[in-house]
PQR file with spaces between the fields and no chain letter, atoms N, CA, C, O and H, PARSE charges and radii, in Angstrom:
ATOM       1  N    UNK     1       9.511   12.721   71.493 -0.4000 1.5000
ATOM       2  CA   UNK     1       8.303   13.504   71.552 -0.0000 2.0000
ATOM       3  C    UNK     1       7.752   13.656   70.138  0.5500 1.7000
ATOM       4  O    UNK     1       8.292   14.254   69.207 -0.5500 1.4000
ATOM       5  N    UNK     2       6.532   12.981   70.137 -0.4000 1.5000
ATOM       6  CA   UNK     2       5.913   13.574   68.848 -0.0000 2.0000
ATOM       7  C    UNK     2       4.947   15.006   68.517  0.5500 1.7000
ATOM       8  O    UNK     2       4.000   15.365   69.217 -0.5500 1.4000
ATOM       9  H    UNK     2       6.094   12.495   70.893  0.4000 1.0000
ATOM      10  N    UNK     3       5.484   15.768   67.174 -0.4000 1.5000
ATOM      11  CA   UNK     3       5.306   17.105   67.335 -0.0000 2.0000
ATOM      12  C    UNK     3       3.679   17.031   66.342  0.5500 1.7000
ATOM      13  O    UNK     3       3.666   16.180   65.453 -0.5500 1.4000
ATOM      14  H    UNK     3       6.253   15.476   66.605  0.4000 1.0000
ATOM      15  N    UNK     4       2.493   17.834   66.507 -0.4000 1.5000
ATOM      16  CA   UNK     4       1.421   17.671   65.671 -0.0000 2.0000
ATOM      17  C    UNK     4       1.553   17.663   64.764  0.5500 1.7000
ATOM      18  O    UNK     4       2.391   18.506   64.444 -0.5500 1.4000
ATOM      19  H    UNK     4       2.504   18.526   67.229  0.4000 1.0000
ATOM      20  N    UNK     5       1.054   16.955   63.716 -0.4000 1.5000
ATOM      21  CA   UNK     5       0.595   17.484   62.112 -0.0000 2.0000
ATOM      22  C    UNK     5      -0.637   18.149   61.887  0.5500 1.7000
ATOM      23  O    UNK     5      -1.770   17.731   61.646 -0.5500 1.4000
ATOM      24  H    UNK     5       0.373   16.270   63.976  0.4000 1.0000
ATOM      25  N    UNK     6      -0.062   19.497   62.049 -0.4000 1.5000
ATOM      26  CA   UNK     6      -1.552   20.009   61.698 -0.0000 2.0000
ATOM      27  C    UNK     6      -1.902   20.911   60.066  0.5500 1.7000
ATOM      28  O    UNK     6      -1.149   21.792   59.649 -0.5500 1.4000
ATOM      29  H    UNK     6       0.858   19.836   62.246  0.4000 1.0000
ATOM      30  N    UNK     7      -2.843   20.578   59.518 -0.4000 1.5000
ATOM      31  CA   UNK     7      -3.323   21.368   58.178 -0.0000 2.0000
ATOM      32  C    UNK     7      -2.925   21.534   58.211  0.5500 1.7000
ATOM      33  O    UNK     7      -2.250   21.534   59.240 -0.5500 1.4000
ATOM      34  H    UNK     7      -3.455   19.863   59.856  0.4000 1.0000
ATOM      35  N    UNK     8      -2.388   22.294   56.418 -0.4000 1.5000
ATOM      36  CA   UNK     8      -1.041   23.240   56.219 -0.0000 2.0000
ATOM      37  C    UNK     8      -2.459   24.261   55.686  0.5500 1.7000
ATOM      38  O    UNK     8      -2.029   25.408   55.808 -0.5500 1.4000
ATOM      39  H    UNK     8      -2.936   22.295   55.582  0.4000 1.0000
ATOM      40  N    UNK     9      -3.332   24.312   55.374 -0.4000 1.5000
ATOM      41  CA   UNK     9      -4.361   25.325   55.458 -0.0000 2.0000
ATOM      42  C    UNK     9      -4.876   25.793   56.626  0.5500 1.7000
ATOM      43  O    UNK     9      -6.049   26.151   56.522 -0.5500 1.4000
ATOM      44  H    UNK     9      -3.681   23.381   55.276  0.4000 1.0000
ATOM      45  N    UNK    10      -4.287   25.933   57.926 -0.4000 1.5000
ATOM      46  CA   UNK    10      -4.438   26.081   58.939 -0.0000 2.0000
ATOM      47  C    UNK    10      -3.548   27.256   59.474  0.5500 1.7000
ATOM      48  O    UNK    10      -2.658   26.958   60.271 -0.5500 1.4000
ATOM      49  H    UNK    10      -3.334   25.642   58.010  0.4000 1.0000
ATOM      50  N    UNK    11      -3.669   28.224   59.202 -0.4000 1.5000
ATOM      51  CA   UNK    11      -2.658   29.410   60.000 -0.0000 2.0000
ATOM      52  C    UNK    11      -3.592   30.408   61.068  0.5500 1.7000
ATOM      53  O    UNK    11      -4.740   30.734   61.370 -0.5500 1.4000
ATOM      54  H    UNK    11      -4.393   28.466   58.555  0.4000 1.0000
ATOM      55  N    UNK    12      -1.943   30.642   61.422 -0.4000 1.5000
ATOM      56  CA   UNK    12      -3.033   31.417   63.128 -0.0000 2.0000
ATOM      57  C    UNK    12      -1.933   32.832   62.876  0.5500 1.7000
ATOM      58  O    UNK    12      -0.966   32.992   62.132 -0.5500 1.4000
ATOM      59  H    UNK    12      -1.010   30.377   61.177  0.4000 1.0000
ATOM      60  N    UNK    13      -2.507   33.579   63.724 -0.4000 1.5000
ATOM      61  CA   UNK    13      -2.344   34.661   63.906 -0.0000 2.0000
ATOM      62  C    UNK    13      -1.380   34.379   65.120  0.5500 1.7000
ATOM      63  O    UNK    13      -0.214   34.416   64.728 -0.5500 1.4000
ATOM      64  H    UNK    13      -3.293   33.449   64.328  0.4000 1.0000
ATOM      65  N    UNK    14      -1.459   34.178   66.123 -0.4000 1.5000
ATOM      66  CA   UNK    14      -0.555   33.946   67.776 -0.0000 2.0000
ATOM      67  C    UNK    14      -0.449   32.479   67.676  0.5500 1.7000
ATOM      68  O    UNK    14      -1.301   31.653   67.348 -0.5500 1.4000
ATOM      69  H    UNK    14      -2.407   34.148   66.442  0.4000 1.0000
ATOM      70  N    UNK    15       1.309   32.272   68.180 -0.4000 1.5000
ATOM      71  CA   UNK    15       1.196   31.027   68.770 -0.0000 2.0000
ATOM      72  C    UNK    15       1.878   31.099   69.973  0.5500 1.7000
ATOM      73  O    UNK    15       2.940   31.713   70.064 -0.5500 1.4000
ATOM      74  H    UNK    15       2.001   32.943   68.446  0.4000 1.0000
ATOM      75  N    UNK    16       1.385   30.555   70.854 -0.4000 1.5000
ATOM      76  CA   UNK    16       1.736   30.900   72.407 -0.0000 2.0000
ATOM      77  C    UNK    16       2.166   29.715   72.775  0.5500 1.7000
ATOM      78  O    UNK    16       1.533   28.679   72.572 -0.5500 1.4000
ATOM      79  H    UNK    16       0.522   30.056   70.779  0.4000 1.0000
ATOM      80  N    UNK    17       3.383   29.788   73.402 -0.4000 1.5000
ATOM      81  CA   UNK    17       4.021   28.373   73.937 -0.0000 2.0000
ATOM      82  C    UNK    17       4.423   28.863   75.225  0.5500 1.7000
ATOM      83  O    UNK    17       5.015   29.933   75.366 -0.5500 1.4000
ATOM      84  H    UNK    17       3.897   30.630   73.567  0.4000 1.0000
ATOM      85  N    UNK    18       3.969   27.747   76.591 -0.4000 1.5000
ATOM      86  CA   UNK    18       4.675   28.562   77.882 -0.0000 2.0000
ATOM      87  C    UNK    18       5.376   26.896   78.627  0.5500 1.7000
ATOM      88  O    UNK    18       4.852   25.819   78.912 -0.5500 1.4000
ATOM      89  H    UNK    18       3.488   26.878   76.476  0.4000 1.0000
ATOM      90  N    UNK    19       6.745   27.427   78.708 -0.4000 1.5000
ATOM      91  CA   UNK    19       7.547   26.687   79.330 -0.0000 2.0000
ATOM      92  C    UNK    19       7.269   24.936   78.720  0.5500 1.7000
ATOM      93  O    UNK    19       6.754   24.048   79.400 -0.5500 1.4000
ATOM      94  H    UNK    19       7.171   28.301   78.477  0.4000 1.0000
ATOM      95  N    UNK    20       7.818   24.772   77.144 -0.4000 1.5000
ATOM      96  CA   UNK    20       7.222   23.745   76.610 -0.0000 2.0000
ATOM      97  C    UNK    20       8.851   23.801   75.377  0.5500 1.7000
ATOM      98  O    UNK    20       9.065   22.851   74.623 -0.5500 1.4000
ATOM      99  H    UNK    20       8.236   25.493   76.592  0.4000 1.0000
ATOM     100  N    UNK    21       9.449   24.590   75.400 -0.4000 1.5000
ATOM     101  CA   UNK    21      10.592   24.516   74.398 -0.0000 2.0000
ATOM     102  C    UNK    21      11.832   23.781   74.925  0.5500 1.7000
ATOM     103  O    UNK    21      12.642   23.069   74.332 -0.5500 1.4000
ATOM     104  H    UNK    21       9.275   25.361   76.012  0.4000 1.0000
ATOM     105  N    UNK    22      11.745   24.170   76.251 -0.4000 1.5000
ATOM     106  CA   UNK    22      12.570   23.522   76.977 -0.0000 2.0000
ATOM     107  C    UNK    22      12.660   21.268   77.309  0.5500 1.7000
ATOM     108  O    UNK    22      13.369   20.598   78.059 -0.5500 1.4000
ATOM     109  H    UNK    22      11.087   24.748   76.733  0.4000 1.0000
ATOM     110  N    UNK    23      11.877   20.989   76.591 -0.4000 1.5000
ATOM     111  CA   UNK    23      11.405   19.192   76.713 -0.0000 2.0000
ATOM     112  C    UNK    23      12.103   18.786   75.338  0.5500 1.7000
ATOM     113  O    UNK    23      12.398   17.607   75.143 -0.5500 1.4000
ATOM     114  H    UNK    23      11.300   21.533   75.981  0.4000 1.0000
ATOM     115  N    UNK    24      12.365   19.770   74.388 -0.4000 1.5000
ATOM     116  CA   UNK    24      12.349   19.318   73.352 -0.0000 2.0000
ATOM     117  C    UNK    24      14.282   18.751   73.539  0.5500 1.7000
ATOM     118  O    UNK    24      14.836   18.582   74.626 -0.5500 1.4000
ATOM     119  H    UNK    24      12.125   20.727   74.547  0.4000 1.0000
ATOM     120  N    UNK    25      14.733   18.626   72.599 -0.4000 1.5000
ATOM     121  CA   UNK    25      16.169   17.954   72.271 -0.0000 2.0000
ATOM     122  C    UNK    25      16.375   19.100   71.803  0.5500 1.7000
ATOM     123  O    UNK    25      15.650   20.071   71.585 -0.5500 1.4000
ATOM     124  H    UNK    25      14.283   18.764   71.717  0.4000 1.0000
ATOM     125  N    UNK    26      18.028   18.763   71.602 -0.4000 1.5000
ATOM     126  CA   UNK    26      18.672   20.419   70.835 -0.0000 2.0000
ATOM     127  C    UNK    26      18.071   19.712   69.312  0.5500 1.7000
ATOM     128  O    UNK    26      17.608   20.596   68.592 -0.5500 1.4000
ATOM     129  H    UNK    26      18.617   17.975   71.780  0.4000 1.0000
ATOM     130  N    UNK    27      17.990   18.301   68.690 -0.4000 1.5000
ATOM     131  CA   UNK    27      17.604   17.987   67.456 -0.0000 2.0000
ATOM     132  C    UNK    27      16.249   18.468   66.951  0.5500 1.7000
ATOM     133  O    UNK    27      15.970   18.896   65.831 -0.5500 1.4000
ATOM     134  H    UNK    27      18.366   17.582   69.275  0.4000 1.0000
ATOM     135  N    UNK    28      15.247   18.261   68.316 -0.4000 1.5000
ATOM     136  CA   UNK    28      13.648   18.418   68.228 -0.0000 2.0000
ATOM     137  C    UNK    28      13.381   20.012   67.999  0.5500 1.7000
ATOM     138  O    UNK    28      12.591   20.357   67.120 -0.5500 1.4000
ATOM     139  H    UNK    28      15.473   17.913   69.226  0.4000 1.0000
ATOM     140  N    UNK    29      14.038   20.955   68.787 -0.4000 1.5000
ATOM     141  CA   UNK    29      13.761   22.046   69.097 -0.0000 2.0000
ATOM     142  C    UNK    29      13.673   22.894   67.870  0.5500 1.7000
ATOM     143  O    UNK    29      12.607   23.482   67.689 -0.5500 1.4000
ATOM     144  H    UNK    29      14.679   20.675   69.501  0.4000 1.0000
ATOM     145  N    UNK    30      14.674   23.051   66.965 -0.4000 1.5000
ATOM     146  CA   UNK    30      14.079   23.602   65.573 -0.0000 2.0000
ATOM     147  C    UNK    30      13.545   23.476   64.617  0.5500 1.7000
ATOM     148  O    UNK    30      13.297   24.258   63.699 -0.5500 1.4000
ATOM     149  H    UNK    30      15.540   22.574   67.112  0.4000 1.0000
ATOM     150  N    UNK    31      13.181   21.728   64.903 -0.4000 1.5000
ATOM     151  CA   UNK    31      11.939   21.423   64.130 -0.0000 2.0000
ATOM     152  C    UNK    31      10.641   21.903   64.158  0.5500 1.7000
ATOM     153  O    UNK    31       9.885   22.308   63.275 -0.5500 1.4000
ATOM     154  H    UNK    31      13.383   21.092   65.649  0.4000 1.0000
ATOM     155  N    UNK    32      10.515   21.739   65.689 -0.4000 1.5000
ATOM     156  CA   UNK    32       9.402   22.579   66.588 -0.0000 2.0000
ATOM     157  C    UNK    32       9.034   23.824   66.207  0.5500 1.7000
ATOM     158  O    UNK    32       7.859   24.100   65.961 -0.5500 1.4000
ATOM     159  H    UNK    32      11.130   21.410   66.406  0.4000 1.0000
ATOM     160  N    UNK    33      10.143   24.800   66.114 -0.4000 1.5000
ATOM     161  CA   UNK    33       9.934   26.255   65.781 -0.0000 2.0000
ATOM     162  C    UNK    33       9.731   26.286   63.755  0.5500 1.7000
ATOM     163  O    UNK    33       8.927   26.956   63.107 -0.5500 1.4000
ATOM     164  H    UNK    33      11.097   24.577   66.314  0.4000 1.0000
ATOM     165  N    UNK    34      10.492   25.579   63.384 -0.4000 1.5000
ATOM     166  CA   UNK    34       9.913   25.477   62.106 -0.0000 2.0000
ATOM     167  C    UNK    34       8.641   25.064   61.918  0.5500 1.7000
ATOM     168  O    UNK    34       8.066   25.733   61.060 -0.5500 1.4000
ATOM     169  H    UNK    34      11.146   25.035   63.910  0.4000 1.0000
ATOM     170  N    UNK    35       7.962   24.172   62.426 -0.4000 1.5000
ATOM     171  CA   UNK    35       6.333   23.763   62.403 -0.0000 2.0000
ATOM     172  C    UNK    35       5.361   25.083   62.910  0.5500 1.7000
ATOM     173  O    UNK    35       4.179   25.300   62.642 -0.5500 1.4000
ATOM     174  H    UNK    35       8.429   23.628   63.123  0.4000 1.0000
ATOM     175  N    UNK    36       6.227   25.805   63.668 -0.4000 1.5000
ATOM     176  CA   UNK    36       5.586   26.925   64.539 -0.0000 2.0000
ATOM     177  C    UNK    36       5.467   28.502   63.590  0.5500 1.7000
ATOM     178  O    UNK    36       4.592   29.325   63.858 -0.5500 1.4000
ATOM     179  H    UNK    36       7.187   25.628   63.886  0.4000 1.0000
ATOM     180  N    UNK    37       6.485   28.719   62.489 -0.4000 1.5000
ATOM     181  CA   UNK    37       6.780   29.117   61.874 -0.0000 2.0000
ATOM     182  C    UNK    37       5.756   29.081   60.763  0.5500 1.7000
ATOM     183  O    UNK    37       4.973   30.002   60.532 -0.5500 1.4000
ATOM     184  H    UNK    37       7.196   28.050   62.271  0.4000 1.0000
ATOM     185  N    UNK    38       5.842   27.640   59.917 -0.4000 1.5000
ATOM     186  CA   UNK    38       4.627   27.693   58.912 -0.0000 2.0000
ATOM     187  C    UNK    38       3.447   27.434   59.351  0.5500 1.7000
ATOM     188  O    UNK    38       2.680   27.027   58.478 -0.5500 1.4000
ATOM     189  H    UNK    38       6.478   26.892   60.105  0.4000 1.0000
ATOM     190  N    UNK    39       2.971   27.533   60.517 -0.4000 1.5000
ATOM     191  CA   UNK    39       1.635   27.433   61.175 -0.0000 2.0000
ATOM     192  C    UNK    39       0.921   28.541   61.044  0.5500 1.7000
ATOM     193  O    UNK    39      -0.298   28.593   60.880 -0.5500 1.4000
ATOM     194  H    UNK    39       3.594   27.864   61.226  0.4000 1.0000
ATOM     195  N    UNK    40       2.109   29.962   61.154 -0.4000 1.5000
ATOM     196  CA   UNK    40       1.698   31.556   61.210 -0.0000 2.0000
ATOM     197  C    UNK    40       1.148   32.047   60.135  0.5500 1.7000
ATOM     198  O    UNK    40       1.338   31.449   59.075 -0.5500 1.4000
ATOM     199  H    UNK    40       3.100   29.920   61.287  0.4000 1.0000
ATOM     200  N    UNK    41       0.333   33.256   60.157 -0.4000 1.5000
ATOM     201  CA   UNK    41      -0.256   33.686   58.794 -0.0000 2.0000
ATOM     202  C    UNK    41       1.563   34.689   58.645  0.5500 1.7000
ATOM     203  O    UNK    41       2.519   34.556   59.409 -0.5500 1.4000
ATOM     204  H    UNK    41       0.178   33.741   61.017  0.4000 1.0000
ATOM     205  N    UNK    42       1.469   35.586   57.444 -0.4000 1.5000
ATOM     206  CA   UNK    42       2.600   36.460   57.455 -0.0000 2.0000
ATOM     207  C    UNK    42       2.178   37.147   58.520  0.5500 1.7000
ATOM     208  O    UNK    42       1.029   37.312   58.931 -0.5500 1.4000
ATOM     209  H    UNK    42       0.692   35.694   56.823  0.4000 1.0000
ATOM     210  N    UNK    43       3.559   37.671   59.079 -0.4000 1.5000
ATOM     211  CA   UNK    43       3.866   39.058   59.894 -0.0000 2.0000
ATOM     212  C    UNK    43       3.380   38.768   60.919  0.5500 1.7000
ATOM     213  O    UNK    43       3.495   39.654   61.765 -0.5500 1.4000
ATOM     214  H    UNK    43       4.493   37.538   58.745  0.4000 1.0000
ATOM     215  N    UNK    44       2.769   37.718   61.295 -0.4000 1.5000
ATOM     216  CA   UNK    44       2.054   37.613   62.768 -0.0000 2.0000
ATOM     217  C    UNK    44       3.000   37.306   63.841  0.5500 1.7000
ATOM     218  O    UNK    44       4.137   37.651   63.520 -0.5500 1.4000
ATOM     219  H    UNK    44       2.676   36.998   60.608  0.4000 1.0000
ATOM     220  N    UNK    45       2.916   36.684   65.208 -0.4000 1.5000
ATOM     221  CA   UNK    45       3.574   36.741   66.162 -0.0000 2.0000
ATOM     222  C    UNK    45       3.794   35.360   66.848  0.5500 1.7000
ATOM     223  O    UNK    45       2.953   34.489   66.626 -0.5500 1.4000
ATOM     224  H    UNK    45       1.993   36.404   65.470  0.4000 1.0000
ATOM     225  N    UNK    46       4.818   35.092   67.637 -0.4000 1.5000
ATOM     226  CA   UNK    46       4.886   34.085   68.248 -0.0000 2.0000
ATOM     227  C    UNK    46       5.772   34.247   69.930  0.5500 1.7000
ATOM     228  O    UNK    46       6.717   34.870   70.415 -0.5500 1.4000
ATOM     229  H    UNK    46       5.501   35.799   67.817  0.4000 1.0000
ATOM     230  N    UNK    47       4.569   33.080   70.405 -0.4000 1.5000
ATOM     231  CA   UNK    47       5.517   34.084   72.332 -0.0000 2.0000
ATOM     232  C    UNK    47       5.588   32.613   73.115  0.5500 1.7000
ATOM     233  O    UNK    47       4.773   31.842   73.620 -0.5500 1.4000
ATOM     234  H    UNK    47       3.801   32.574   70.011  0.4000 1.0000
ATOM     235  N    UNK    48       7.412   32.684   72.873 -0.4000 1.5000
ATOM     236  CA   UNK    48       7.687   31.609   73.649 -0.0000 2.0000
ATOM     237  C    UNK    48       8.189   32.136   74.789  0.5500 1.7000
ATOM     238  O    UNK    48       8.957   33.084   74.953 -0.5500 1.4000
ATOM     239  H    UNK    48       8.074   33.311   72.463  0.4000 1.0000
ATOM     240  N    UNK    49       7.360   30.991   76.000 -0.4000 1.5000
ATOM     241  CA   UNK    49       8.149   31.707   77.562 -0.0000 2.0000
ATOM     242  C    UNK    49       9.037   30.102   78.031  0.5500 1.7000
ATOM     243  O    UNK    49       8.768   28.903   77.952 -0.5500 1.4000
ATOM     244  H    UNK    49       6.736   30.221   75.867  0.4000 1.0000
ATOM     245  N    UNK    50      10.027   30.810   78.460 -0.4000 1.5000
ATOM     246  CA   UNK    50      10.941   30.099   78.508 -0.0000 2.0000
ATOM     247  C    UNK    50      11.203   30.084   79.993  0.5500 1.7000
ATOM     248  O    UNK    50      10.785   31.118   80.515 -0.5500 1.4000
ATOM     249  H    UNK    50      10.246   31.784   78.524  0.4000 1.0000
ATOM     250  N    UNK    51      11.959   28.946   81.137 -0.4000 1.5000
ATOM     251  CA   UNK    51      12.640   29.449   82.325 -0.0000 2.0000
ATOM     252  C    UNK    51      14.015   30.137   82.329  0.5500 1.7000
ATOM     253  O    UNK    51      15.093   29.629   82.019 -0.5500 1.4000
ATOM     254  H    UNK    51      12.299   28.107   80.712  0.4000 1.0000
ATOM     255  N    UNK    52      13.703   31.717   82.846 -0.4000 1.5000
ATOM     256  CA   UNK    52      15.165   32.367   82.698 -0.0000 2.0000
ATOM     257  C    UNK    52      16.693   31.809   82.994  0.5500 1.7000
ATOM     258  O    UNK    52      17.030   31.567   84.153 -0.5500 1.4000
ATOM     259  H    UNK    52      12.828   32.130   83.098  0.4000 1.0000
ATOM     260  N    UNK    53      17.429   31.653   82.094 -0.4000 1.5000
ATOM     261  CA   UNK    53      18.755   31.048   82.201 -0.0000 2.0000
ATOM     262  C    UNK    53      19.251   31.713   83.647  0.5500 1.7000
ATOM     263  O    UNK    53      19.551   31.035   84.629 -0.5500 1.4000
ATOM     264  H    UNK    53      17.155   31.849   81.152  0.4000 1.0000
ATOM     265  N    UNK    54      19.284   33.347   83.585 -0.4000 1.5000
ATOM     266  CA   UNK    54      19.677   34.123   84.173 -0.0000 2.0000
ATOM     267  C    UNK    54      18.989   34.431   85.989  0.5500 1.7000
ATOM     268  O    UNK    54      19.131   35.238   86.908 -0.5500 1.4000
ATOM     269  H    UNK    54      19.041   33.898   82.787  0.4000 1.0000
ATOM     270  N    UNK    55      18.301   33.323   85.698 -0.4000 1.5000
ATOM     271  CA   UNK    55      17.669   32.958   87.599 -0.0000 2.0000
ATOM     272  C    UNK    55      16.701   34.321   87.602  0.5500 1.7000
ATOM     273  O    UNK    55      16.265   34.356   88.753 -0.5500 1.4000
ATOM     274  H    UNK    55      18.186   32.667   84.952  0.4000 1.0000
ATOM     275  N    UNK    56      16.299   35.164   87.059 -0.4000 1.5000
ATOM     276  CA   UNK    56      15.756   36.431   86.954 -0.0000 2.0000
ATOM     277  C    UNK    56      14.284   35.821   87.477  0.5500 1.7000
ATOM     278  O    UNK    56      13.782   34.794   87.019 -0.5500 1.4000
ATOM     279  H    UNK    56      16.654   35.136   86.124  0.4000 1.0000
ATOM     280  N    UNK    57      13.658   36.704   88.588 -0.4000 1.5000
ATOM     281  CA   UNK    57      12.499   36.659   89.059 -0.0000 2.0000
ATOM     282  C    UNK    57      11.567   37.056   88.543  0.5500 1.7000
ATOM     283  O    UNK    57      10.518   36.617   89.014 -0.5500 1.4000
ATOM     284  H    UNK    57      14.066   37.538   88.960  0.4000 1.0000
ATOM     285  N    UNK    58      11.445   37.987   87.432 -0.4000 1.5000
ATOM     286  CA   UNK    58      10.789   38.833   87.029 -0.0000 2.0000
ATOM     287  C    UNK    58       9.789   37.938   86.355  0.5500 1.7000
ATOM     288  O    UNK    58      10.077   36.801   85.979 -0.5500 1.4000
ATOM     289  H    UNK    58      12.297   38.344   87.049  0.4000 1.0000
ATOM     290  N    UNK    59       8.222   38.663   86.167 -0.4000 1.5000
ATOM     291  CA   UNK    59       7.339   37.998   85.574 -0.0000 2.0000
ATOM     292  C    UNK    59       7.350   37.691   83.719  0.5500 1.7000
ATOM     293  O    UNK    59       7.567   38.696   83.042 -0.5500 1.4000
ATOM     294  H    UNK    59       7.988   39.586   86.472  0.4000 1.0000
ATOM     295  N    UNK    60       7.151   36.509   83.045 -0.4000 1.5000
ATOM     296  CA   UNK    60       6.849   36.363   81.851 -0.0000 2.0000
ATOM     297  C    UNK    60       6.627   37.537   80.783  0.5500 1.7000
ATOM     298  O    UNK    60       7.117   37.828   79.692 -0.5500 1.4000
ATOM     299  H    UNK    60       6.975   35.692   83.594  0.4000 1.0000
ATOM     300  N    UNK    61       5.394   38.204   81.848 -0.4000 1.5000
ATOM     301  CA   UNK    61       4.102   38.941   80.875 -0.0000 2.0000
ATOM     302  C    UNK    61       4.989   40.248   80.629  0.5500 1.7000
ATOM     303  O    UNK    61       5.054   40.893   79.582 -0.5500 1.4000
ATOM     304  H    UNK    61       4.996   37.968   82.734  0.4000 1.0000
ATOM     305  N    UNK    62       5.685   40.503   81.882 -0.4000 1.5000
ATOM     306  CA   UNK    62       6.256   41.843   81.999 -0.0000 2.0000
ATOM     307  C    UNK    62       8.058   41.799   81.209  0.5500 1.7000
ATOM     308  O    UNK    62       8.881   42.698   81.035 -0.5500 1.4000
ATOM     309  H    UNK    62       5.633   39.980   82.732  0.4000 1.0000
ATOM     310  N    UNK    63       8.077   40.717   80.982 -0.4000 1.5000
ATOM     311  CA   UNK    63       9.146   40.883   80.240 -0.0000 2.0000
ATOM     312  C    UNK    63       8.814   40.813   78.649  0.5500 1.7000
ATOM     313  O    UNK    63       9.620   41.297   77.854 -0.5500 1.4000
ATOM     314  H    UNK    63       7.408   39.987   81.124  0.4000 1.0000
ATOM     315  N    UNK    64       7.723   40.259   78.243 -0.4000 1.5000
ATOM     316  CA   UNK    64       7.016   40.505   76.753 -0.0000 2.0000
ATOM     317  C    UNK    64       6.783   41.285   76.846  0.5500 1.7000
ATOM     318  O    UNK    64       6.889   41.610   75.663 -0.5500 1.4000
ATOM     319  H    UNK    64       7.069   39.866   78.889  0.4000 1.0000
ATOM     320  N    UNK    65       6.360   42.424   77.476 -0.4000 1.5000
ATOM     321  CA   UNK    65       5.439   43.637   77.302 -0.0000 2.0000
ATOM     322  C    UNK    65       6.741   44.750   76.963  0.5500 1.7000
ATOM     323  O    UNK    65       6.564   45.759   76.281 -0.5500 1.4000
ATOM     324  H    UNK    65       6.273   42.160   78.437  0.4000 1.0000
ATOM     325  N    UNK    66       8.022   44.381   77.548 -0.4000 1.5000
ATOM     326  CA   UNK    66       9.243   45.063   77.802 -0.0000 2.0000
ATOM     327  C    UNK    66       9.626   45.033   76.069  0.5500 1.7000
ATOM     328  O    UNK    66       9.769   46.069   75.419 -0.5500 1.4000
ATOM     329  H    UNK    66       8.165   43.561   78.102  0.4000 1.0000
ATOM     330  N    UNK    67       9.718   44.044   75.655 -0.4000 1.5000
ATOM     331  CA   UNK    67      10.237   43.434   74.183 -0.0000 2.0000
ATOM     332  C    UNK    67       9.102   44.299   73.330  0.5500 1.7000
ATOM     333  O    UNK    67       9.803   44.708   72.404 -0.5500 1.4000
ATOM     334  H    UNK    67       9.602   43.203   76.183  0.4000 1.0000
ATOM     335  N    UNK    68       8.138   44.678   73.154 -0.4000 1.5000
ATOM     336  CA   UNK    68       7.264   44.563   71.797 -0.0000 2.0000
ATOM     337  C    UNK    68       7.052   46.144   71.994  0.5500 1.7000
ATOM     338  O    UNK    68       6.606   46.698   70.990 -0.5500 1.4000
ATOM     339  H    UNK    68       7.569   44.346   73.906  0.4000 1.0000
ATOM     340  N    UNK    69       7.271   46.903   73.014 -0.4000 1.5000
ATOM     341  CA   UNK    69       7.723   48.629   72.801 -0.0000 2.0000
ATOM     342  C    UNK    69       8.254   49.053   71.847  0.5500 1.7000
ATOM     343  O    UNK    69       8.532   50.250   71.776 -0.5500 1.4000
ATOM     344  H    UNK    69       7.633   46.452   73.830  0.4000 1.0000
């Protein structure tokens, strides 16, 4: 999988990833989050949704909303 090159004068405030961490390799995957990492301005946020290991039904939104209280 090839990961973007994007600007390094390019930072965001949110980076939102949904059900997209999971394709990567255990090799790819912290490359990924490192690219995701210097993409951010400081202190800003990042929301990866993942499929629950734990078979848990519960919705995405409502389990972020649970975390950032």
């Amino acid at each position: 999988m090839t990961l973007l090159n994007l600007d390094s004068k390019l930072l965001f405030n949110v980076l939102y990833s949904s059900y997209v961490l999971e394709y990567f390799t255990k090799r790819e995957a912290p490359n990924f989050l490192k690219k995701c990492c210097r993409a951010l301005k400081k202190m800003r946020m990042i929301r990866l949704v993942v499929p629950a290991i734990d078979g848990s039904t519960r919705k995405p939104d409502s389990l972020f909303l649970e975390a950032i209280k």
